[in-house]
Each structure stands twice: as structure tokens, then as C-alpha cells.
gemmi code that builds the backbone of each chain (N, CA, C; Angstrom):
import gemmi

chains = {
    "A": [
        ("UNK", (0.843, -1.193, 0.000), (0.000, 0.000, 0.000), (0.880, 1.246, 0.000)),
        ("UNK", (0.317, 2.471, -0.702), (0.881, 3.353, -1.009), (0.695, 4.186, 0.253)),
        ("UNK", (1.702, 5.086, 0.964), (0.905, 5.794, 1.898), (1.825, 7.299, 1.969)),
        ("UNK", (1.076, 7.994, 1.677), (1.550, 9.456, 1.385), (0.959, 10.795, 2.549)),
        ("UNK", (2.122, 11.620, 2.447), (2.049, 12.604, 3.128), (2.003, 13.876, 3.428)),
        ("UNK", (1.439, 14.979, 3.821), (1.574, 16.055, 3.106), (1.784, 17.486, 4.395)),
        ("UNK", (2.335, 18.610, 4.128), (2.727, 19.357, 4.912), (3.231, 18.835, 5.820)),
        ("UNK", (2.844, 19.434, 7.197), (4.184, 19.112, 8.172), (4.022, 17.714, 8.245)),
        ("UNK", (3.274, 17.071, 8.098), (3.195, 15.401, 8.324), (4.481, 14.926, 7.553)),
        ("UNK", (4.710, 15.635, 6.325), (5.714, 14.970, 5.409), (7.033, 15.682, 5.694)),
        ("UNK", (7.077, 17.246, 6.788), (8.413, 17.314, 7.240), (8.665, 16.421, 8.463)),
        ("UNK", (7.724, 16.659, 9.353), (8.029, 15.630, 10.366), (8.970, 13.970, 9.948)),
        ("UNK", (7.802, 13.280, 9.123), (8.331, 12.230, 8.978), (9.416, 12.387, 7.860)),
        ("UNK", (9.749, 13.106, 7.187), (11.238, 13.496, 6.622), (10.659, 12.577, 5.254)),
        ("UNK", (9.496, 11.709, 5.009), (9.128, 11.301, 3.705), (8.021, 11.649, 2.758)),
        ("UNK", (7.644, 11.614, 1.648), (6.867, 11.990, 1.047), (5.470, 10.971, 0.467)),
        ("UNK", (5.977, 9.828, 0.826), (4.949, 8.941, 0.709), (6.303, 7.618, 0.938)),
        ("UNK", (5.372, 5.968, 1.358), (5.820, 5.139, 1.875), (5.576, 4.073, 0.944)),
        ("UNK", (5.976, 2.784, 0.746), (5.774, 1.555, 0.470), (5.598, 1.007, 1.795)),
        ("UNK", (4.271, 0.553, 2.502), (4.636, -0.071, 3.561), (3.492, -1.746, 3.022)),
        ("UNK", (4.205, -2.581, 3.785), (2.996, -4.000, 3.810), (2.480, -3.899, 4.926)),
        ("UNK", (1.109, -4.106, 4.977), (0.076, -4.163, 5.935), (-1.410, -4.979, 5.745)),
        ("UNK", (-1.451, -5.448, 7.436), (-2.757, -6.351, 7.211), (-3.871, -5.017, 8.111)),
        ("UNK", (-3.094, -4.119, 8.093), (-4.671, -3.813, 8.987), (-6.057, -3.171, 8.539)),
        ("UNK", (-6.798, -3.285, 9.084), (-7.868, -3.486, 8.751), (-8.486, -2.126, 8.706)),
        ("UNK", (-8.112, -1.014, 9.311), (-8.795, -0.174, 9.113), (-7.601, 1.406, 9.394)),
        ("UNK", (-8.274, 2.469, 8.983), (-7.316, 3.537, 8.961), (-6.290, 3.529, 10.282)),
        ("UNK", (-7.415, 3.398, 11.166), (-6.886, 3.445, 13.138), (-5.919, 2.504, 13.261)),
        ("UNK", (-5.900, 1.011, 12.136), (-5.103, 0.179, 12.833), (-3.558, 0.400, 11.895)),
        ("UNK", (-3.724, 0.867, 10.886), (-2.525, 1.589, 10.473), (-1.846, 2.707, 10.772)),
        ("UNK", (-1.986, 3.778, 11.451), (-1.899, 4.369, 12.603), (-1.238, 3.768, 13.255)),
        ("UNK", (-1.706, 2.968, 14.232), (-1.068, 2.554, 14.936), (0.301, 1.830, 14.609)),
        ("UNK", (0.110, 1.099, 13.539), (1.288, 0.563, 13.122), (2.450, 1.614, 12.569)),
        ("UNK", (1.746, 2.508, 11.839), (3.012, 3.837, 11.496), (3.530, 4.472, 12.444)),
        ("UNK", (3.371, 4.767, 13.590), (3.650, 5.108, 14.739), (4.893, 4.776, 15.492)),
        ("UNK", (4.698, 3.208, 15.030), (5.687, 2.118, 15.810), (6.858, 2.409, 14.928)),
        ("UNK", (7.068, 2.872, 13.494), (7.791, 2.956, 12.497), (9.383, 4.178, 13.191)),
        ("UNK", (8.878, 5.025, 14.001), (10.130, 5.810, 14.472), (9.835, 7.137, 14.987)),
        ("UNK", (10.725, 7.899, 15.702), (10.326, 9.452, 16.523), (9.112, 9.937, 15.059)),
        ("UNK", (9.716, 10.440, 14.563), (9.182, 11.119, 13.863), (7.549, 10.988, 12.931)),
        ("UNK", (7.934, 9.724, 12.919), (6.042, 8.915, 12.592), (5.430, 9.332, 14.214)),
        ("UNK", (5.825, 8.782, 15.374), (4.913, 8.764, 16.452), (5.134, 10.246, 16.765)),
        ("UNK", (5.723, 11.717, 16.580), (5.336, 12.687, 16.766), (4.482, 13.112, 15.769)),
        ("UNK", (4.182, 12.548, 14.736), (3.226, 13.178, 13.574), (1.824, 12.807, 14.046)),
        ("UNK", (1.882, 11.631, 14.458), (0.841, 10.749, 14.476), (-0.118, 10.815, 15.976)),
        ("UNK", (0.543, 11.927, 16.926), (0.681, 11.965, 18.341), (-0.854, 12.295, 18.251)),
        ("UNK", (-1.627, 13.142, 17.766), (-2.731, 13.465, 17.769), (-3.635, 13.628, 16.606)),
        ("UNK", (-4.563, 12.050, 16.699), (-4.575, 11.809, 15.343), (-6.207, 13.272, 15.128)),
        ("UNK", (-6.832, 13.894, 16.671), (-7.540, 14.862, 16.274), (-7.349, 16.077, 15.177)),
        ("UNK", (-6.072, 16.093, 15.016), (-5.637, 16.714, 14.291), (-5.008, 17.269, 12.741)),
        ("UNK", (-5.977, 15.394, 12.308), (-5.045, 15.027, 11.012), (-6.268, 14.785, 10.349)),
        ("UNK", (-6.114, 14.642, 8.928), (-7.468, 14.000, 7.908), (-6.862, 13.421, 7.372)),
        ("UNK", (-7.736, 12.042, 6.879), (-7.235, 10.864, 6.035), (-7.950, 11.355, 5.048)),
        ("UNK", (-7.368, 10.720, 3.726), (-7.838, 10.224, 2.290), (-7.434, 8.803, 1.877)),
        ("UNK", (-8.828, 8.366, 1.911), (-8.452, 6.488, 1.122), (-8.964, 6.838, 0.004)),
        ("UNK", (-7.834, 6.121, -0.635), (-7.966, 6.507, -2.746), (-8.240, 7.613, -2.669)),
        ("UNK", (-7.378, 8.431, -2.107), (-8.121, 10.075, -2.954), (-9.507, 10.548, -2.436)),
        ("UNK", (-10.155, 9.936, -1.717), (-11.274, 10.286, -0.966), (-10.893, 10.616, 0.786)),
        ("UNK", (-11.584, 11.705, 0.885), (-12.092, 11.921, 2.511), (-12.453, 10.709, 3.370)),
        ("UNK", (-11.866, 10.413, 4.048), (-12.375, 9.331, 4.759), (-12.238, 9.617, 6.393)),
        ("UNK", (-12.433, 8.690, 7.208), (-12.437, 8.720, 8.602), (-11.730, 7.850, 9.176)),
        ("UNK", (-11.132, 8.021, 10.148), (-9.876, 7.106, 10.573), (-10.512, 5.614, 10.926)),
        ("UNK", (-11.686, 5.213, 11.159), (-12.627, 3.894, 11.133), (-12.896, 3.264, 9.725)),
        ("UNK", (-12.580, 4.083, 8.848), (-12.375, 3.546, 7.570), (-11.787, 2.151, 7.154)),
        ("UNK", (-11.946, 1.057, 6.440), (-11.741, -0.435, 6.230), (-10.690, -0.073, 5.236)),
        ("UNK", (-9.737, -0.714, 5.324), (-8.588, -0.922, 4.023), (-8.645, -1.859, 3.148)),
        ("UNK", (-9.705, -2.971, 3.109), (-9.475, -3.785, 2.058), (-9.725, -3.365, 0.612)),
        ("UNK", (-8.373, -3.779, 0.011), (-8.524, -3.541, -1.426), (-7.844, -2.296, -1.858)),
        ("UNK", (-7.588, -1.251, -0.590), (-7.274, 0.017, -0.607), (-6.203, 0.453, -1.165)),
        ("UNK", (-5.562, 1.365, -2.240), (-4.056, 0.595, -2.947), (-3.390, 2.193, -2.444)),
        ("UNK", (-4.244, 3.572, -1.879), (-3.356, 4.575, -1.549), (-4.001, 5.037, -0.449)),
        ("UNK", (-3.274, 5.462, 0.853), (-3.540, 5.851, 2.079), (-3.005, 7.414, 2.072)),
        ("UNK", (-3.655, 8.795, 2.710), (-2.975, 10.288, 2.253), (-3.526, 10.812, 3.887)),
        ("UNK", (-2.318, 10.626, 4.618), (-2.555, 11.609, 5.833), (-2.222, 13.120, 5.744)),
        ("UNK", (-2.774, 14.231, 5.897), (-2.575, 15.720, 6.255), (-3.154, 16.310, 7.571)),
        ("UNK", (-2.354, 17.639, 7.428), (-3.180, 18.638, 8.554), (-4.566, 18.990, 7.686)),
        ("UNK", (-5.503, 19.679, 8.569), (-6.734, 20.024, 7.882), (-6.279, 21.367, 6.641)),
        ("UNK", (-7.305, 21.391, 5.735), (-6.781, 22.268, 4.430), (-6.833, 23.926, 4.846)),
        ("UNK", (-5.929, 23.883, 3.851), (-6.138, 25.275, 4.305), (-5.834, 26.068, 2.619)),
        ("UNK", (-6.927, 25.808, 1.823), (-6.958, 26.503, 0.386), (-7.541, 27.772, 0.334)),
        ("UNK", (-7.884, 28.245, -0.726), (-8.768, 29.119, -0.886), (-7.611, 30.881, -1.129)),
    ],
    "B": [
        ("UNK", (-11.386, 23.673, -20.240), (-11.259, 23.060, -18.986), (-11.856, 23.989, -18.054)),
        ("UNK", (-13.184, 23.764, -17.195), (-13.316, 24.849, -16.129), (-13.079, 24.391, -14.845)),
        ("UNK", (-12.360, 23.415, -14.276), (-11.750, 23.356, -12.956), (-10.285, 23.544, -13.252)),
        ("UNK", (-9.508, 24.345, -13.158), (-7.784, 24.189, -13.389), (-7.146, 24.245, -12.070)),
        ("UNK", (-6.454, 23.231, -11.900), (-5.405, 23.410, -10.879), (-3.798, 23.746, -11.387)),
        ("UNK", (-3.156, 24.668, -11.522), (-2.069, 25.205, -11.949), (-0.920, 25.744, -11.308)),
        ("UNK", (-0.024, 25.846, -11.833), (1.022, 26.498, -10.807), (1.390, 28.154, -12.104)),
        ("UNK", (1.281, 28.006, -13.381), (1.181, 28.658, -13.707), (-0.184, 30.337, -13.183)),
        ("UNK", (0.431, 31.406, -13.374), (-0.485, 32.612, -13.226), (-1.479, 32.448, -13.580)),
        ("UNK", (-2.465, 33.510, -13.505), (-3.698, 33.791, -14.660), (-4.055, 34.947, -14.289)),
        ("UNK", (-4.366, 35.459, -15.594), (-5.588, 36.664, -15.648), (-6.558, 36.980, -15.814)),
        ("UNK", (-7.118, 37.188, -14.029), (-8.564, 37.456, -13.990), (-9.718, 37.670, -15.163)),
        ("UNK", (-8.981, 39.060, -15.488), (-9.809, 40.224, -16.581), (-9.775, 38.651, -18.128)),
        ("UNK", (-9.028, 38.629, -18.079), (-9.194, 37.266, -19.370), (-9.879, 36.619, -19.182)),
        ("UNK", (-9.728, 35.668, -17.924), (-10.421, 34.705, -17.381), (-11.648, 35.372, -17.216)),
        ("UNK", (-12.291, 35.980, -16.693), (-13.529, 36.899, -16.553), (-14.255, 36.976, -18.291)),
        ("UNK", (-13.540, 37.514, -18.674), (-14.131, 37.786, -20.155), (-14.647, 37.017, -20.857)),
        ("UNK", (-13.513, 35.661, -20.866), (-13.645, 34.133, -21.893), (-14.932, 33.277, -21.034)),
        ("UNK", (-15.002, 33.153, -19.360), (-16.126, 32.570, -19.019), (-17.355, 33.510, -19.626)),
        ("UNK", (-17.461, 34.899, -18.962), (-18.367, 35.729, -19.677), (-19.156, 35.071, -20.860)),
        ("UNK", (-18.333, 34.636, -22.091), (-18.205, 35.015, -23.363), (-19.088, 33.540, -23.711)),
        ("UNK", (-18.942, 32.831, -22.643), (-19.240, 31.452, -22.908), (-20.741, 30.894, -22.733)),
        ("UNK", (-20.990, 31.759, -21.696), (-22.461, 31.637, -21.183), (-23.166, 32.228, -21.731)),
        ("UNK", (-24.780, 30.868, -21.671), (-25.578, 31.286, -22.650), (-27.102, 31.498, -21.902)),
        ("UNK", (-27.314, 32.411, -21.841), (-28.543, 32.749, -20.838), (-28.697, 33.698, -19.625)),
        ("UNK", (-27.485, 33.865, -19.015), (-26.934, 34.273, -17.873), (-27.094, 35.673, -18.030)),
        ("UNK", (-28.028, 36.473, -16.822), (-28.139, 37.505, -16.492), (-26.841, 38.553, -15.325)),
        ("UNK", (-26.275, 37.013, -15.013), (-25.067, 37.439, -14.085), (-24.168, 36.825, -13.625)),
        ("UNK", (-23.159, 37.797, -13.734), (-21.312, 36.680, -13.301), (-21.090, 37.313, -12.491)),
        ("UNK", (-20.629, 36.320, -11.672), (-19.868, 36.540, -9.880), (-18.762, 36.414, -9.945)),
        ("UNK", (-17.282, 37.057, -10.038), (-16.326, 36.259, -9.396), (-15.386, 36.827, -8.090)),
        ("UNK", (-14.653, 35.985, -7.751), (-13.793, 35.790, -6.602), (-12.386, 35.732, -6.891)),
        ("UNK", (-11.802, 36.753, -6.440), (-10.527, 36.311, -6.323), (-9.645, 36.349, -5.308)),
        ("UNK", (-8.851, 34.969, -4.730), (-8.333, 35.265, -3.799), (-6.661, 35.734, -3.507)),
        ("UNK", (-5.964, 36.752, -3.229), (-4.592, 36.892, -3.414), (-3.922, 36.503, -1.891)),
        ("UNK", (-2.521, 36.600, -2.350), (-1.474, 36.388, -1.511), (-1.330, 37.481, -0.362)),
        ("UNK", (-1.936, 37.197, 0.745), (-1.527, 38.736, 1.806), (-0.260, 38.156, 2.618)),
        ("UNK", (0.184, 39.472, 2.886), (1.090, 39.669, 4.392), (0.503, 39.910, 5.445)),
        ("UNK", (0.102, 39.117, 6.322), (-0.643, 39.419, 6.989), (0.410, 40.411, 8.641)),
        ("UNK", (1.311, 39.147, 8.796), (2.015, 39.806, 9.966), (3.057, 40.737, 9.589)),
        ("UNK", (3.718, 40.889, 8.077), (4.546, 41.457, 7.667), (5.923, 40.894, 7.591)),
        ("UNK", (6.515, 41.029, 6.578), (8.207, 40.223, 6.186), (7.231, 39.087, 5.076)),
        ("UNK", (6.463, 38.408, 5.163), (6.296, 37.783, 4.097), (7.094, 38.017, 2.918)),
        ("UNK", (7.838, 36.603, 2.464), (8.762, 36.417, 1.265), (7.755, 36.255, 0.075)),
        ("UNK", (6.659, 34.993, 0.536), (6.419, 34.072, -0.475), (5.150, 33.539, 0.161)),
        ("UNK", (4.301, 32.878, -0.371), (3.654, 31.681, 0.090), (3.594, 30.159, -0.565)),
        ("UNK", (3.957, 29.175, 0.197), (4.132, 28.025, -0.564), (3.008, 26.934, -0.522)),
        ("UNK", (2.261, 26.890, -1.695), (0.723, 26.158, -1.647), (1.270, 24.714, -2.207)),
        ("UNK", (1.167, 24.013, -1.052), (1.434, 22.614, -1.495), (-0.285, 21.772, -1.789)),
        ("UNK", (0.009, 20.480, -2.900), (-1.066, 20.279, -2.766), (-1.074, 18.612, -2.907)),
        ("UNK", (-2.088, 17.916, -3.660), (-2.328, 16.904, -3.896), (-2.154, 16.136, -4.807)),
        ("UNK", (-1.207, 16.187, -5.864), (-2.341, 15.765, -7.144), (-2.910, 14.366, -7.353)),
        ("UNK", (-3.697, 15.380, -8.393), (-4.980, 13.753, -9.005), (-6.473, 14.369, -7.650)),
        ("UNK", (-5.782, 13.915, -6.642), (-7.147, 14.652, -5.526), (-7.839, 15.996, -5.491)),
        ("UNK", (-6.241, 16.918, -5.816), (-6.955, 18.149, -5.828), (-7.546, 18.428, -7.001)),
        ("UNK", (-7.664, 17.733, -8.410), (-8.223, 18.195, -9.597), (-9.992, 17.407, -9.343)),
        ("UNK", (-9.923, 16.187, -8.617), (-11.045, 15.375, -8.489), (-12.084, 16.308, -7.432)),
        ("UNK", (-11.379, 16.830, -6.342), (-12.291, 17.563, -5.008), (-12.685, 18.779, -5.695)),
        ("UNK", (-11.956, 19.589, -6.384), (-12.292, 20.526, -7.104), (-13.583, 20.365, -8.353)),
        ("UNK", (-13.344, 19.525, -9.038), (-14.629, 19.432, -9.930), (-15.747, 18.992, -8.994)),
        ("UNK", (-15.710, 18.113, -8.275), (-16.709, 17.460, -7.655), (-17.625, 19.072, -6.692)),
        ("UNK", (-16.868, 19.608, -6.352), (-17.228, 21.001, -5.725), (-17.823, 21.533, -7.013)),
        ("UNK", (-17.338, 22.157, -7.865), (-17.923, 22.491, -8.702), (-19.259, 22.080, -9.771)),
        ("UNK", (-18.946, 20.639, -9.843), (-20.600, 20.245, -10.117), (-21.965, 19.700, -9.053)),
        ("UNK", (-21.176, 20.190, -7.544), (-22.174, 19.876, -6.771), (-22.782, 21.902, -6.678)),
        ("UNK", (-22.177, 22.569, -6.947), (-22.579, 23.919, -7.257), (-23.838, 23.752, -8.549)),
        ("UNK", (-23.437, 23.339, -9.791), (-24.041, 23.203, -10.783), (-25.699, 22.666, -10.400)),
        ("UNK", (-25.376, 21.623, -9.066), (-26.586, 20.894, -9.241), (-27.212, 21.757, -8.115)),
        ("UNK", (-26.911, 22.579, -7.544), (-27.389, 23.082, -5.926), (-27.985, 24.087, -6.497)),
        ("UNK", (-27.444, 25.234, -7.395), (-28.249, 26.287, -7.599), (-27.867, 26.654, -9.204)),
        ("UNK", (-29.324, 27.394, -9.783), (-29.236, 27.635, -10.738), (-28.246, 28.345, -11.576)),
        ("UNK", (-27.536, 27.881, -12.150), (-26.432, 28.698, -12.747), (-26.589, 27.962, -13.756)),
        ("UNK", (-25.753, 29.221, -15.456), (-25.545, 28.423, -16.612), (-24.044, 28.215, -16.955)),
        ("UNK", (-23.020, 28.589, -15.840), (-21.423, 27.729, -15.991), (-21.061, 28.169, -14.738)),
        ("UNK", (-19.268, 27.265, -14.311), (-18.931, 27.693, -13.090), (-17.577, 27.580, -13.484)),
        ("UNK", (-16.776, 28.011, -12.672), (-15.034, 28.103, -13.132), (-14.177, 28.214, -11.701)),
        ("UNK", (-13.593, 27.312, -12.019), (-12.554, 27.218, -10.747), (-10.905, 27.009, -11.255)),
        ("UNK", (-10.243, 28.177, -10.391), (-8.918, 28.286, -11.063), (-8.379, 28.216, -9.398)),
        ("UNK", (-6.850, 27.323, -9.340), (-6.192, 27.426, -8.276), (-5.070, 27.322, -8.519)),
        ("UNK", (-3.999, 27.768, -7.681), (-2.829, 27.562, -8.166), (-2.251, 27.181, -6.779)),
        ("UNK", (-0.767, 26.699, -7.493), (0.240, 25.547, -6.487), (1.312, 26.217, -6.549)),
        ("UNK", (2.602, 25.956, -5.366), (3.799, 26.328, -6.216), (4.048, 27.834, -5.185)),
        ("UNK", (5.217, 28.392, -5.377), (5.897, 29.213, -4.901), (4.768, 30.841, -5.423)),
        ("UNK", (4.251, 31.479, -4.373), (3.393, 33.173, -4.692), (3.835, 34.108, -3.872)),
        ("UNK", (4.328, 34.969, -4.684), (4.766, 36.239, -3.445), (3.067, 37.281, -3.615)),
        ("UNK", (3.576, 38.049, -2.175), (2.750, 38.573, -1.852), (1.846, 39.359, -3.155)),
        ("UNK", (0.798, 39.726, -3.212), (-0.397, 40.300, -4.265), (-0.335, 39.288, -5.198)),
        ("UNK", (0.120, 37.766, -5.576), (-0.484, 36.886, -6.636), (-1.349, 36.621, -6.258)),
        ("UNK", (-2.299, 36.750, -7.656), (-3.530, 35.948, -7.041), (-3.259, 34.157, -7.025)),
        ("UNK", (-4.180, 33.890, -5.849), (-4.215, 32.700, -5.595), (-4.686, 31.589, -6.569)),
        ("UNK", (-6.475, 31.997, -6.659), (-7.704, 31.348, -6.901), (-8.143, 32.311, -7.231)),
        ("UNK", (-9.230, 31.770, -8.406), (-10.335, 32.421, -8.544), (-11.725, 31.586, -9.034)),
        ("UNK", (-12.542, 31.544, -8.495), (-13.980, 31.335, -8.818), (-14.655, 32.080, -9.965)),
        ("UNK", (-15.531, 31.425, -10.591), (-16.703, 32.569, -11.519), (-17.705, 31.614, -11.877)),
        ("UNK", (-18.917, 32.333, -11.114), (-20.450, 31.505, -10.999), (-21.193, 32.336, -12.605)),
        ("UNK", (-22.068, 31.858, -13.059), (-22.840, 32.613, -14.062), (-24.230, 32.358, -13.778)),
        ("UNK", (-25.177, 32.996, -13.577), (-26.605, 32.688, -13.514), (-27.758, 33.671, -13.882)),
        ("UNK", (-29.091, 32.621, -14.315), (-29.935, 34.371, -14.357), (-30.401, 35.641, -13.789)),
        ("UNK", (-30.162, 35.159, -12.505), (-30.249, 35.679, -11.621), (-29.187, 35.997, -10.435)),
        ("UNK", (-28.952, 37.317, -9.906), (-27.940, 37.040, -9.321), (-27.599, 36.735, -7.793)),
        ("UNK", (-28.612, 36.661, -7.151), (-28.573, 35.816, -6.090), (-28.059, 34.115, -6.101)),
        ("UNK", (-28.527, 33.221, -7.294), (-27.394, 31.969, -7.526), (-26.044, 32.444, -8.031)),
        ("UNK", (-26.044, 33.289, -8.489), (-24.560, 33.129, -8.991), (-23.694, 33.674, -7.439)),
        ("UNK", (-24.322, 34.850, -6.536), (-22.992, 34.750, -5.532), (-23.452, 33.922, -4.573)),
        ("UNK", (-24.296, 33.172, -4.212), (-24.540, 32.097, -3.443), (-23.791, 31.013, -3.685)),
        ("UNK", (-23.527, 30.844, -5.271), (-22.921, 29.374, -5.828), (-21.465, 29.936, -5.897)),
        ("UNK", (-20.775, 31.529, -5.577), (-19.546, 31.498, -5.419), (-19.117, 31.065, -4.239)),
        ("UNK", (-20.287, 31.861, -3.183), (-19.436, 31.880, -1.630), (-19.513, 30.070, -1.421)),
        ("UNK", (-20.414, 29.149, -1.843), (-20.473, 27.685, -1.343), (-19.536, 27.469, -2.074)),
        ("UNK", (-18.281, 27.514, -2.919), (-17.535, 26.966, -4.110), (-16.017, 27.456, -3.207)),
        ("UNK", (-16.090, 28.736, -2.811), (-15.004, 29.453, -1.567), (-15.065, 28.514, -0.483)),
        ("UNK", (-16.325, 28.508, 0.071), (-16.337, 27.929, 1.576), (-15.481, 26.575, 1.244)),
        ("UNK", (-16.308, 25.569, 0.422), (-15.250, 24.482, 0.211), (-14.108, 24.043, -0.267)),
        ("UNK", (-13.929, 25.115, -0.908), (-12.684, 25.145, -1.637), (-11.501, 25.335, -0.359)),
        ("UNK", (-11.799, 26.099, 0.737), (-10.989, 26.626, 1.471), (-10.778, 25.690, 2.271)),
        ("UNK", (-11.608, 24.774, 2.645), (-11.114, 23.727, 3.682), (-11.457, 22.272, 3.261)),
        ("UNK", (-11.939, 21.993, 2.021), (-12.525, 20.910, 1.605), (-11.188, 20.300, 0.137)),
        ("UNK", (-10.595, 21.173, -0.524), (-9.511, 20.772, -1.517), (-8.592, 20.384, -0.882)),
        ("UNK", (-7.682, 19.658, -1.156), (-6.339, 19.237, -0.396), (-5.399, 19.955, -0.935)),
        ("UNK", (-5.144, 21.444, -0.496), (-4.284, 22.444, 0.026), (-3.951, 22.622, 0.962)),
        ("UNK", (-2.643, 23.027, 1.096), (-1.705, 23.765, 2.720), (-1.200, 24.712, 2.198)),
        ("UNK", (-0.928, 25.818, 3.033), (-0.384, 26.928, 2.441), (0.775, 26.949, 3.683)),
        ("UNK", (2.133, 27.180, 3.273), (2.853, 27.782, 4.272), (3.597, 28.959, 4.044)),
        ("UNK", (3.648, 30.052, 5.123), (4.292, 31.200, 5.073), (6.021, 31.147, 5.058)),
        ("UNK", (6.682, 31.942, 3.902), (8.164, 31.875, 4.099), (7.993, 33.302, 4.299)),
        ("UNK", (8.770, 33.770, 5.344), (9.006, 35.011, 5.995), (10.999, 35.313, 6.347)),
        ("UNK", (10.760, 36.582, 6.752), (12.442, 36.875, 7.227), (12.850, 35.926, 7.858)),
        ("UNK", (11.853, 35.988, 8.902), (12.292, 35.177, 9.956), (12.596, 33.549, 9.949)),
        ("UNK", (11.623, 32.686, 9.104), (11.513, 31.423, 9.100), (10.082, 31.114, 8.245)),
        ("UNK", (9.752, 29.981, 8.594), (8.228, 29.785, 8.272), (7.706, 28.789, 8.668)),
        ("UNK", (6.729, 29.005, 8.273), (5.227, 28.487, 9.205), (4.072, 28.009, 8.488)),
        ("UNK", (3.398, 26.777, 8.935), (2.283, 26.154, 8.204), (1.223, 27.110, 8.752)),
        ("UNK", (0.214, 27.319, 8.046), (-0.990, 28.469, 8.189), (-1.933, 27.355, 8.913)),
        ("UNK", (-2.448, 27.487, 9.941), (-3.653, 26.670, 10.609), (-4.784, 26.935, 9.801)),
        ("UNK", (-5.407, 25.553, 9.751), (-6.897, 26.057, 9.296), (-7.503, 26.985, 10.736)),
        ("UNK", (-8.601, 27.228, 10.417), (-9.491, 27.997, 11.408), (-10.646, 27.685, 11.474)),
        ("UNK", (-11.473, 27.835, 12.863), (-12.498, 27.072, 13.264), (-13.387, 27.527, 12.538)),
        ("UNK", (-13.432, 29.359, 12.640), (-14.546, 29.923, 11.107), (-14.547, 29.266, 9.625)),
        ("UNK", (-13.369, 29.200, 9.103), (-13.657, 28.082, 7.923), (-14.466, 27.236, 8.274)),
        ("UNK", (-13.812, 26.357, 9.317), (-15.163, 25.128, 9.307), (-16.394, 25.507, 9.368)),
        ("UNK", (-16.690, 25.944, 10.116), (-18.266, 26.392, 10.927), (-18.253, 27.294, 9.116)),
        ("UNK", (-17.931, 27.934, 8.550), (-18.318, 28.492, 7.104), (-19.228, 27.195, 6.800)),
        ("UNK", (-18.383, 25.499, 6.528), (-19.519, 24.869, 6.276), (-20.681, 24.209, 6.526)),
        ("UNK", (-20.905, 24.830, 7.521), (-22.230, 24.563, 8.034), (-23.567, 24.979, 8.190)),
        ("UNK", (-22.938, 25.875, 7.103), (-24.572, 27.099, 6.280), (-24.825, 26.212, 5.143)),
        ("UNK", (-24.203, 25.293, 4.491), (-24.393, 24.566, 3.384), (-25.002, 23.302, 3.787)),
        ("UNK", (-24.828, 22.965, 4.584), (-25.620, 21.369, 5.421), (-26.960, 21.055, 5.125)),
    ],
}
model = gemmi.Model(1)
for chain_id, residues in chains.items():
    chain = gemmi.Chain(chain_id)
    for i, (resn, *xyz) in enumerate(residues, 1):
        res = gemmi.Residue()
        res.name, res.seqid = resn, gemmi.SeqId(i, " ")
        for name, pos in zip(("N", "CA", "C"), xyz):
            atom = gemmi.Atom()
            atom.name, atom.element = name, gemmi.Element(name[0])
            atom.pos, atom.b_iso = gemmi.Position(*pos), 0.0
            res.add_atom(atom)
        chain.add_residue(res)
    model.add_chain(chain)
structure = gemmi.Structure()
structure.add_model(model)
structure.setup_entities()
């Protein structure tokens, strides 16, 4: 699974998106597993109130199911316009 | 193309004219444009990071949920990515309708989401250093006149 990152999420963790293998099952349980990955994942990840997922390019919610899912996109909330 | 996500400029007054020019029925055009401020001062630059593929998909999808919400006969969404010093414009919107109560109704709902609903970050490069721009709780609560 593809898992990408954006603003400070992607300075923090010093990457821009990941190759990682994973069985978990839902946004929360990958989380958790990225976390375990090093300082800089578990300070990104410290408060997940603070972050929005996208599965495939969609808005999603961290209870979100991963099966089948081929790109994971954590950020801070947007700030366009 | 009327959703563009770009890193290249644009001009309004063009852009204004050519949507203008396009619509067929329309008693009235709205647009929006948003530029680059200094807000605290020293601002270098602003750096709009974004998505791609997502931000061209959230953007149309905004834009034809405008189409279907209120009467209008076109809509136009321009954004840009990439390194802006202060007074570039950012974005710009342009609603067309017969009336002109849909057309700035279908701008400000196209702003509201655009501002916290596209997958944009903006960060400030200043003298000093820089800084990711927080969203703000008014953005959000903005979408909750649309609910």
C-alpha cells in the first residue's frame, strides 16, 4: 500500500509517501502501526484529532476499512482558498 | 477546462471575459478572487502545497455539486500551487446565472469548500523562518450554512 504525506506530516516524517505492507484493517489500525515505524512517525501521528485521512483520494475517517485500498494520504486540515 | 489546478499565473480580466463570453442565458457573473496577503509582515512568499490527481477530483466534484445546488448556466474554478509572493492571485472562482442571487450564493459555497474541503496547505516563508498556516475554526463552521 501506497501511503503518502503532506505538509508538516511529510516534514516531520522526513518522507513523502511510503511503500509499507500491511494487514490492517482499518485507517486506526494503520496508525497505529506507522507510529511504531520511528520518533518522527509517532510525533506526527501523536494526535490523530488533528489530522485528515484520504483512502484513494477520498475523505475518509480514521474507522475507515482498508481492504482492497491501494493509496492511504494523511494531512493537517486544508487550508486553500 | 473549467476546474484548473495550476502552478502557472492567470488573468482574472481574461479569465472573466472568456467565461463571460461562454455563457448562454446568464443575467449574471460573480467572481472571486483570492490573493497572496502579508498578513504579519516580512512575508517572502507563500508556498501552496497540494495533492495531485485529488486536488483536480475535489475541485470538480465542488464544482458540479454547485451546478446541481443552484441555478447557474457555468462555473469556473482556477487554483494555483507552487511558490506566490505577496499580491499573486491565488484562486479564482466565476459563478454565471440568471439571476444574481445563484450566482454569488454558488460562489461563496464553491469558496467555503474550496478553502477547507480541496487538499491544500499553504505555508508562510518570511524573514524570519516559516510556518504552516492553521486552518481555522470559522472556515469550518463556514460549512455549516451549506448542510
Amino acid at each position: 500500500m501506497n501511503v503518502r504525506y503532506f505538509a508538516w506530516l511529510r516534514e516531520r516524517i522526513g518522507a513523502a509517501s511510503e511503500e509499507i505492507e500491511t494487514g490492517a484493517p482499518t485507517v486506526g489500525a494503520l496508525v497505529d502501526e506507522l507510529r511504531a515505524r520511528g520518533e518522527g512517525h509517532a510525533s506526527a501521528f501523536a494526535d490523530t484529532r488533528a489530522l485528515r485521512v484520504a483512502v484513494d483520494q477520498q475523505l475518509a475517517s480514521f474507522d475507515a476499512p482498508l481492504a482492497g485500498v491501494r493509496e492511504v494520504a494523511f494531512f493537517p486540515p486544508m487550508t486553500g482558498g | 477546462m473549467t476546474t484548473r489546478i495550476q502552478s502557472e499565473a492567470f488573468d482574472v480580466g481574461v479569465e472573466v471575459e472568456a467565461f463571460t463570453a461562454a455563457q448562454a442565458g446568464a443575467g449574471a457573473v460573480v467572481s472571486f478572487t483570492g490573493i497572496v496577503r502579508d498578513v504579519a509582515g516580512g512575508l517572502r512568499w507563500m508556498e501552496l502545497e497540494h495533492y495531485p490527481g485529488m486536488t483536480e477530483a475535489a475541485a470538480e466534484a465542488m464544482r458540479q455539486e454547485a451546478l446541481t445546488r443552484f441555478s447557474l448556466t457555468g462555473a469556473l474554478v482556477i487554483h494555483r500551487y507552487g511558490r506566490l509572493p505577496p499580491g499573486a492571485p491565488i484562486m479564482m472562482v466565476a459563478t454565471a446565472a440568471p439571476h444574481r442571487g445563484d450566482a454569488f450564493a454558488a460562489a461563496e459555497f464553491l469558496m467555503d469548500w474550496l478553502k477547507s474541503r480541496a487538499p491544500f496547505w499553504k505555508k508562510e516563508v518570511t524573514e524570519t523562518g516559516e510556518s504552516w498556516v492553521d486552518a481555522t475554526d470559522a472556515d469550518e463552521e463556514a460549512l455549516g450554512r451549506w448542510s
